[in-house]
Structures are given as C-alpha cells and as structure tokens.
N, CA, C and O atoms as CSV, one atom per row, in Angstrom:
chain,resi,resn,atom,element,x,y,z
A,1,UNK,N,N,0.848,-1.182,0.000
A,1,UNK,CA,C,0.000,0.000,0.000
A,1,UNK,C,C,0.887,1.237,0.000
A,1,UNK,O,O,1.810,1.372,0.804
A,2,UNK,N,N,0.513,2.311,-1.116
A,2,UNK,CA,C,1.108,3.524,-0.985
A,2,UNK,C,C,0.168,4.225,-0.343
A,2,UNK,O,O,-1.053,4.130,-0.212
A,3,UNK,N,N,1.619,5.480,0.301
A,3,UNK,CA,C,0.937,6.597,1.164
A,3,UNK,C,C,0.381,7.667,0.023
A,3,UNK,O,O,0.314,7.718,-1.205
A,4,UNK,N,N,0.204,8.075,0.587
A,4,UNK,CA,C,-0.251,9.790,-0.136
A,4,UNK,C,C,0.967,10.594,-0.062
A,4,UNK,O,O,0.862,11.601,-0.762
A,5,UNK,N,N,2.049,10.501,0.524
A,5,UNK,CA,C,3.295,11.471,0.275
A,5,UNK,C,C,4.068,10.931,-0.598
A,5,UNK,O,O,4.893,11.545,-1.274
A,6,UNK,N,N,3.775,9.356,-0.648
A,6,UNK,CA,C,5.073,8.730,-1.710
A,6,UNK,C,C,4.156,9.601,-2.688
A,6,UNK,O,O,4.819,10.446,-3.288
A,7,UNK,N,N,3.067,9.601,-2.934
A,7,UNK,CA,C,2.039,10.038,-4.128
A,7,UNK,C,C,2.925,11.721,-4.457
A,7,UNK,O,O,3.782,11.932,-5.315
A,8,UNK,N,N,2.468,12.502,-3.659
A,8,UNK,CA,C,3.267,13.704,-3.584
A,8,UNK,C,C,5.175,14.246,-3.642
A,8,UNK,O,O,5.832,15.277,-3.788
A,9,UNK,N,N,5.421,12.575,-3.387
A,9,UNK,CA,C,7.098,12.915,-3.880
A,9,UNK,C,C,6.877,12.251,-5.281
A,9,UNK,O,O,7.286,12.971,-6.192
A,10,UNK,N,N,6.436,11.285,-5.610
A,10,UNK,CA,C,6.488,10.839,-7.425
A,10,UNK,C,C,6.167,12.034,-7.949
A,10,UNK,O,O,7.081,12.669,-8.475
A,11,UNK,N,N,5.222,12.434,-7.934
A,11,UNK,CA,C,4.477,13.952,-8.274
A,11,UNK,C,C,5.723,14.887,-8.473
A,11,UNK,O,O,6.054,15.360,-9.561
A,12,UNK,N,N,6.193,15.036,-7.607
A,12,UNK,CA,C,7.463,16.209,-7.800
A,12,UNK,C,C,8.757,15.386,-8.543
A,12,UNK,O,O,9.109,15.700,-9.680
A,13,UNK,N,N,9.384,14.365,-7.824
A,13,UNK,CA,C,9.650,13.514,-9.133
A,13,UNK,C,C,9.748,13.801,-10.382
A,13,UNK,O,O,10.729,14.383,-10.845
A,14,UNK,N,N,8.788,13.442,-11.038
A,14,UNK,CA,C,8.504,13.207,-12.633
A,14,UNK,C,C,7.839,15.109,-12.817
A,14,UNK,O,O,7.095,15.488,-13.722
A,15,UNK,N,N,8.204,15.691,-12.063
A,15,UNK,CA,C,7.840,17.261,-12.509
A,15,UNK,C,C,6.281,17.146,-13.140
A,15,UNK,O,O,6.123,17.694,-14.231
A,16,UNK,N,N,5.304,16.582,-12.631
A,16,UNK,CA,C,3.775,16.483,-12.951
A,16,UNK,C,C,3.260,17.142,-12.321
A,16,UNK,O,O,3.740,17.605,-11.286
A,17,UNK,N,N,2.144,17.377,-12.753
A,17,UNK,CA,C,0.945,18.408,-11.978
A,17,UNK,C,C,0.207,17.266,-11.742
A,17,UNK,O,O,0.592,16.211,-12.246
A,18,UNK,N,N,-0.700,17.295,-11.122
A,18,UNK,CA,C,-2.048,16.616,-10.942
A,18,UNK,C,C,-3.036,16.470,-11.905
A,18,UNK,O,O,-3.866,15.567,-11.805
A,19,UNK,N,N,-3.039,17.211,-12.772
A,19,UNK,CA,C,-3.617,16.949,-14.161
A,19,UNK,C,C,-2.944,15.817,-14.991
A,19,UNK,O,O,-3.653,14.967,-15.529
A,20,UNK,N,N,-1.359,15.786,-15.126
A,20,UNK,CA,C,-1.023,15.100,-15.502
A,20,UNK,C,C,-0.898,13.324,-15.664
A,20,UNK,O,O,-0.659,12.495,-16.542
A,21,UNK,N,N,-1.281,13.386,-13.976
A,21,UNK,CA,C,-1.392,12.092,-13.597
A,21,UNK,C,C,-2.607,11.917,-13.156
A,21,UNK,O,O,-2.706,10.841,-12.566
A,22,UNK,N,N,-3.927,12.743,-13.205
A,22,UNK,CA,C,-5.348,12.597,-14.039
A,22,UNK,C,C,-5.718,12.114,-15.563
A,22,UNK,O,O,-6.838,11.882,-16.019
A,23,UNK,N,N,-4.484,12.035,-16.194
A,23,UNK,CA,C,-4.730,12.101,-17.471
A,23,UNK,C,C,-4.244,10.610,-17.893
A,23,UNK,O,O,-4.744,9.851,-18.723
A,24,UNK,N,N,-2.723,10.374,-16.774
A,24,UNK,CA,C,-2.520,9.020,-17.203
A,24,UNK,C,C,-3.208,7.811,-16.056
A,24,UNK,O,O,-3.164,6.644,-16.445
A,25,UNK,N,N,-3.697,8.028,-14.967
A,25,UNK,CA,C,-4.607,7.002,-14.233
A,25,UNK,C,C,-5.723,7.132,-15.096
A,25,UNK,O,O,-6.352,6.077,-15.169
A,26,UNK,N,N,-6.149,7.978,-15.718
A,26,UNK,CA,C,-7.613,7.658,-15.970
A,26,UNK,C,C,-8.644,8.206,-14.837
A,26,UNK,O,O,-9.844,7.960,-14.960
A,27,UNK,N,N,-8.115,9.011,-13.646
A,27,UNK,CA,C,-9.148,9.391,-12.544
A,27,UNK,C,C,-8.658,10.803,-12.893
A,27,UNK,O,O,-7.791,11.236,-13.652
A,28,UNK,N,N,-9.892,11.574,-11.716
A,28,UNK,CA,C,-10.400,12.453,-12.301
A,28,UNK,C,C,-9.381,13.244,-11.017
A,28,UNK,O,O,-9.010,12.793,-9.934
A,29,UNK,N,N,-9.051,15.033,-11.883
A,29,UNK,CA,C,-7.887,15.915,-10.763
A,29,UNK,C,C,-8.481,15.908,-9.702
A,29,UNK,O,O,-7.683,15.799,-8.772
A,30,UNK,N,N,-10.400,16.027,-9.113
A,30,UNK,CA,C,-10.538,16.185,-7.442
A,30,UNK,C,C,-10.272,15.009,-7.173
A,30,UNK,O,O,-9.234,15.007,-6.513
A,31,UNK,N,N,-10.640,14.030,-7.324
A,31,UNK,CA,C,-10.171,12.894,-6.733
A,31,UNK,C,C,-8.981,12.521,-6.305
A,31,UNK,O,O,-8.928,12.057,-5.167
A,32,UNK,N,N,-7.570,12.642,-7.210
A,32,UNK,CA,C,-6.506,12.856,-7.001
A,32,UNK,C,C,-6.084,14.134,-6.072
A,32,UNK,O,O,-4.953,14.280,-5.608
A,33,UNK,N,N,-6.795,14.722,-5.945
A,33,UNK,CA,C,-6.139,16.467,-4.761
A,33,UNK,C,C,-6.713,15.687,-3.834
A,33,UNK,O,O,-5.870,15.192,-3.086
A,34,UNK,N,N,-8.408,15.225,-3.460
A,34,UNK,CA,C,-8.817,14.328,-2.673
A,34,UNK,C,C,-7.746,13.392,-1.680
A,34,UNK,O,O,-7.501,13.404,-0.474
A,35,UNK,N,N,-7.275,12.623,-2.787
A,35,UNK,CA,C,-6.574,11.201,-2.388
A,35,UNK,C,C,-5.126,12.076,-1.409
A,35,UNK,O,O,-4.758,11.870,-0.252
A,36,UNK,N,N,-4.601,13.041,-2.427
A,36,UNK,CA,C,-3.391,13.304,-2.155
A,36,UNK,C,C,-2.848,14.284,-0.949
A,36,UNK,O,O,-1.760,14.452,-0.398
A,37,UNK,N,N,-4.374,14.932,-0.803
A,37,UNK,CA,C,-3.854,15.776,0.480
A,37,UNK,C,C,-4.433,15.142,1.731
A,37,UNK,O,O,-4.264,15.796,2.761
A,38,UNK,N,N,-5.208,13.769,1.855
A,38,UNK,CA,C,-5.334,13.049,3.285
A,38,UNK,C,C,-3.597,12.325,3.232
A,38,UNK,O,O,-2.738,12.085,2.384
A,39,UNK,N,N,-3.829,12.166,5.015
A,39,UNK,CA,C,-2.534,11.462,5.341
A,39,UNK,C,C,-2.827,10.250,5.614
A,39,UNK,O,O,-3.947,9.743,5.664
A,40,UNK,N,N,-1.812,9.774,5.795
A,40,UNK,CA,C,-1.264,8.192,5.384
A,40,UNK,C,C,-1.891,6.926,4.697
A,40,UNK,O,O,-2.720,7.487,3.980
A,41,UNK,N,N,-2.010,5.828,4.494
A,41,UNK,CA,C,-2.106,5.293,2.999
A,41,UNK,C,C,-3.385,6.094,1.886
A,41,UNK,O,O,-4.420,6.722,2.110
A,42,UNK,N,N,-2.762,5.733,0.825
A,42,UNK,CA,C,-3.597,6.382,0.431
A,42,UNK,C,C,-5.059,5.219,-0.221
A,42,UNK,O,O,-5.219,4.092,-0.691
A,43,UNK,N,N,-6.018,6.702,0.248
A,43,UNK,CA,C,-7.737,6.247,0.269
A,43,UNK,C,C,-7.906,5.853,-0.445
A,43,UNK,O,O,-7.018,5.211,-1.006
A,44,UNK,N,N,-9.398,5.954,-1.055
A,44,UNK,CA,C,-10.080,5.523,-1.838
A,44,UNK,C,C,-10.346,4.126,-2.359
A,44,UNK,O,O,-9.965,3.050,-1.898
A,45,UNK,N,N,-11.207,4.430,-3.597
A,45,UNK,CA,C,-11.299,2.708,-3.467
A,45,UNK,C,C,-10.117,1.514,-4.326
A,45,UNK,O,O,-9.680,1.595,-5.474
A,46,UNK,N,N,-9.913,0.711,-3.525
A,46,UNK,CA,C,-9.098,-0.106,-4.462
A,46,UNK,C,C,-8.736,0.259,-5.753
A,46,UNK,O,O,-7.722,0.920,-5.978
A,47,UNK,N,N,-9.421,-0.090,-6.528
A,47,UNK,CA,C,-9.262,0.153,-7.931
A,47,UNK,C,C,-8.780,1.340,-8.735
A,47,UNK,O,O,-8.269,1.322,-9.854
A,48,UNK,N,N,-9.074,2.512,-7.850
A,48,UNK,CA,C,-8.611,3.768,-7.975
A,48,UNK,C,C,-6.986,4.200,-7.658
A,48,UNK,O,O,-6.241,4.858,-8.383
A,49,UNK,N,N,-6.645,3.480,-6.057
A,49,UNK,CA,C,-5.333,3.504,-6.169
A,49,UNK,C,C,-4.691,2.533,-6.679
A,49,UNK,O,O,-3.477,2.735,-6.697
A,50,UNK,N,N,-5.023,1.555,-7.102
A,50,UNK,CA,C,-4.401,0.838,-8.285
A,50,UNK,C,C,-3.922,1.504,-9.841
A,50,UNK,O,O,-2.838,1.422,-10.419
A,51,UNK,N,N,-5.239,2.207,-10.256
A,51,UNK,CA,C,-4.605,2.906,-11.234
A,51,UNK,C,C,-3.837,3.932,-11.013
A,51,UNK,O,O,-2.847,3.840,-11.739
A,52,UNK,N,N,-3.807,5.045,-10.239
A,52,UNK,CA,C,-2.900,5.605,-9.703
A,52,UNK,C,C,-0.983,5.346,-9.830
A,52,UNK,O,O,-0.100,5.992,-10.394
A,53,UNK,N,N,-0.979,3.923,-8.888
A,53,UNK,CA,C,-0.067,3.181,-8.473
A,53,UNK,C,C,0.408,2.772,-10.028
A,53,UNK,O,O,1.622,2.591,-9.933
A,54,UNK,N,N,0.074,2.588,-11.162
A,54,UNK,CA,C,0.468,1.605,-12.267
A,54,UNK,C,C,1.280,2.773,-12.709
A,54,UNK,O,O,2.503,2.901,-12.768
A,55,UNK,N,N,-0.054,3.907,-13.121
A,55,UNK,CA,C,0.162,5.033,-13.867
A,55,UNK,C,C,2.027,5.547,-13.376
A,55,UNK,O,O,3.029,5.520,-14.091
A,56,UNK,N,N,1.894,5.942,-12.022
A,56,UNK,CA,C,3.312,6.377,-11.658
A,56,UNK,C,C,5.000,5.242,-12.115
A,56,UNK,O,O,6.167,5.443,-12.449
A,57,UNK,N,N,4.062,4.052,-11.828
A,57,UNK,CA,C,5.211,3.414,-12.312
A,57,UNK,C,C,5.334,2.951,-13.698
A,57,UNK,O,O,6.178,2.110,-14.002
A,58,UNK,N,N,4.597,3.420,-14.476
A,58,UNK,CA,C,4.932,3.239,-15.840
A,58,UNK,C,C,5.650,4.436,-16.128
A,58,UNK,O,O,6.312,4.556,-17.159
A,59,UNK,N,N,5.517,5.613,-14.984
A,59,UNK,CA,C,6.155,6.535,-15.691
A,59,UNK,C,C,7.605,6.716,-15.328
A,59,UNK,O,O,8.354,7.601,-15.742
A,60,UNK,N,N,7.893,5.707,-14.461
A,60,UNK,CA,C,9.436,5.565,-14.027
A,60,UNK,C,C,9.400,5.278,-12.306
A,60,UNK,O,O,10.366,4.799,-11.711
A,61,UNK,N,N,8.478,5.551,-11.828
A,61,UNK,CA,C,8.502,5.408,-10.060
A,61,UNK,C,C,8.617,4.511,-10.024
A,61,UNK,O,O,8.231,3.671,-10.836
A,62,UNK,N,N,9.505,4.290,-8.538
A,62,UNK,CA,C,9.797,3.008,-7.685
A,62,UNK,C,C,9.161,3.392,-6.392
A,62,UNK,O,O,9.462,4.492,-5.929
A,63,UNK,N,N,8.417,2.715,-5.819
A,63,UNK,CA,C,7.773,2.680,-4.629
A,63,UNK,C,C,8.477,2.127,-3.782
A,63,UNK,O,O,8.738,0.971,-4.115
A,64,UNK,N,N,9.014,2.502,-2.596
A,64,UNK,CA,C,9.867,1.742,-1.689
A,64,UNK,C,C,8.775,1.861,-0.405
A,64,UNK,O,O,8.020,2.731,0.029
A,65,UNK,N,N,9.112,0.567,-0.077
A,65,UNK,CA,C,8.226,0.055,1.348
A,65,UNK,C,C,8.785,0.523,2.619
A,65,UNK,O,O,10.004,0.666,2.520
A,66,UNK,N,N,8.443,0.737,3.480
A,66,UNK,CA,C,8.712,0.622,4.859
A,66,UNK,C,C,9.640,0.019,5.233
A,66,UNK,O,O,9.564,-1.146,4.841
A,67,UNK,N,N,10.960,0.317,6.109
A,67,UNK,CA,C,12.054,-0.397,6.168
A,67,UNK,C,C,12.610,-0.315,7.559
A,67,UNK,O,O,13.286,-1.063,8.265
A,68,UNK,N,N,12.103,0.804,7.680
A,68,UNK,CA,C,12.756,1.301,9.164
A,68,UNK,C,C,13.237,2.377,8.934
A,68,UNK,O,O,13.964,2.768,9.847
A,69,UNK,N,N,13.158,2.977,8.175
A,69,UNK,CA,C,13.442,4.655,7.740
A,69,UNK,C,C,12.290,5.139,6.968
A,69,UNK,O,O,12.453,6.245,6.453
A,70,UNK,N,N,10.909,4.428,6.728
A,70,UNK,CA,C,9.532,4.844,6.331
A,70,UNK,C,C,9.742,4.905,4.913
A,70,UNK,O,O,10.828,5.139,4.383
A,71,UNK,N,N,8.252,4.601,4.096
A,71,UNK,CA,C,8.521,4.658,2.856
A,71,UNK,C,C,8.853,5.613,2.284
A,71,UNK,O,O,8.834,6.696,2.869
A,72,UNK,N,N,9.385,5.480,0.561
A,72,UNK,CA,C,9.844,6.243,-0.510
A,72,UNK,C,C,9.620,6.115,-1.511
A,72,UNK,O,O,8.796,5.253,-1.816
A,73,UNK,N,N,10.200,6.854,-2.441
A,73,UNK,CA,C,10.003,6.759,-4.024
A,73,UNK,C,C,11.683,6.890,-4.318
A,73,UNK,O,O,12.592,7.432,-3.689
A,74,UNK,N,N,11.623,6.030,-5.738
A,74,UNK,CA,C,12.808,6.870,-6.266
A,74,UNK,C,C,12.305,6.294,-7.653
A,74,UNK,O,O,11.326,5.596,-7.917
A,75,UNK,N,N,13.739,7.052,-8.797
A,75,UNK,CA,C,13.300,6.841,-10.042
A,75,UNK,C,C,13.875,5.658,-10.671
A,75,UNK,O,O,15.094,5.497,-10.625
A,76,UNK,N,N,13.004,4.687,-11.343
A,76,UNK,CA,C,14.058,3.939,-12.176
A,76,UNK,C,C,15.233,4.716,-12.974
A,76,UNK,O,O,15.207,5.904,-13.295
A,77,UNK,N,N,16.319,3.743,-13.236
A,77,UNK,CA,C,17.127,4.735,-13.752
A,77,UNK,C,C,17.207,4.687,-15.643
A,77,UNK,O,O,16.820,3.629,-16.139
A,78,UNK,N,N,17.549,5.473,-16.334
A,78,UNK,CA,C,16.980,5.816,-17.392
A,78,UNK,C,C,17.780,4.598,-18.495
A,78,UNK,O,O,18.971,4.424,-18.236
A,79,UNK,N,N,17.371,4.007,-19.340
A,79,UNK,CA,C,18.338,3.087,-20.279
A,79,UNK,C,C,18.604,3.833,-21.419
A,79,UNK,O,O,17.930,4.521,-22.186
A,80,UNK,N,N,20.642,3.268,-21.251
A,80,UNK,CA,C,21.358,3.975,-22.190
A,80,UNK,C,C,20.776,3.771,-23.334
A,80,UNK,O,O,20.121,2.738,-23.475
A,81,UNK,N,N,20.909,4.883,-24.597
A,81,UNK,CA,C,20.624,4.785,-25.718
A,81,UNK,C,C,22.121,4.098,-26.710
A,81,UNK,O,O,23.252,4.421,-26.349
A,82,UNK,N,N,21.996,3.522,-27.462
A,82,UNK,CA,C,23.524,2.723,-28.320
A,82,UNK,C,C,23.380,3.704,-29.546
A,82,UNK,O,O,24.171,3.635,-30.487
C-alpha cells in the first residue's frame, strides 16, 4: 500500500501536476487532490489507487516500502541509448 506522500514525492519527481497524472490514471484531478492531500495510505477505493499506483510506475517510479526509515520513491534509472 502507498501513502499519499510517496504520491506527492512521485508527483514532484517526474515534474507532474495533478492533471497530468489525471490524465494518465484515468481518474479524475478532485479525486486525485482528494486522495493526495489526506494522510497516510492512500484512500479511496481499491481500484482507484491501483490505477494511480500503475500510472506512476509506468512513468518511471519506484515505490519503496517501509524499512525502518519509512517509505519512498525513487526513479528507475533511465536506459542507455547505443
């Protein structure tokens, strides 16, 4: 389960607005401001943060779990071009 801040660091991340990643989940921007400004995991229904969750990592996010230093994001890293 992602939080709502990993949501808000991918977000800054990948330099997106909330429109942007309205556009690639397929959900709608209140829903996403919704989701993104409650704290900790993030709400809604299943299926919603599922698409959410895909959307970011198709766009390069890594979701890091809970470890003992609390979750994160980071970016996949980019593949060389030959």
């Amino acid at each position: 389960m992602i939080t709502s801040k990993q949501v808000k660091a991918a977000l800054a991340m990948l330099g997106w607005k909330v429109s942007d990643l309205a556009d690639a989940a397929g959900v709608s921007e209140p829903t996403i401001w919704r989701l993104e400004t409650a704290e900790g995991p993030l709400g809604g229904r299943p299926e919603t943060a599922a698409k959410i969750c895909t959307a970011l990592e198709r766009a390069g996010v890594i979701f890091i779990e809970e470890n003992g230093e609390g979750p994160g994001v980071r970016l996949r890293k980019a593949k060389r071009k030959r």
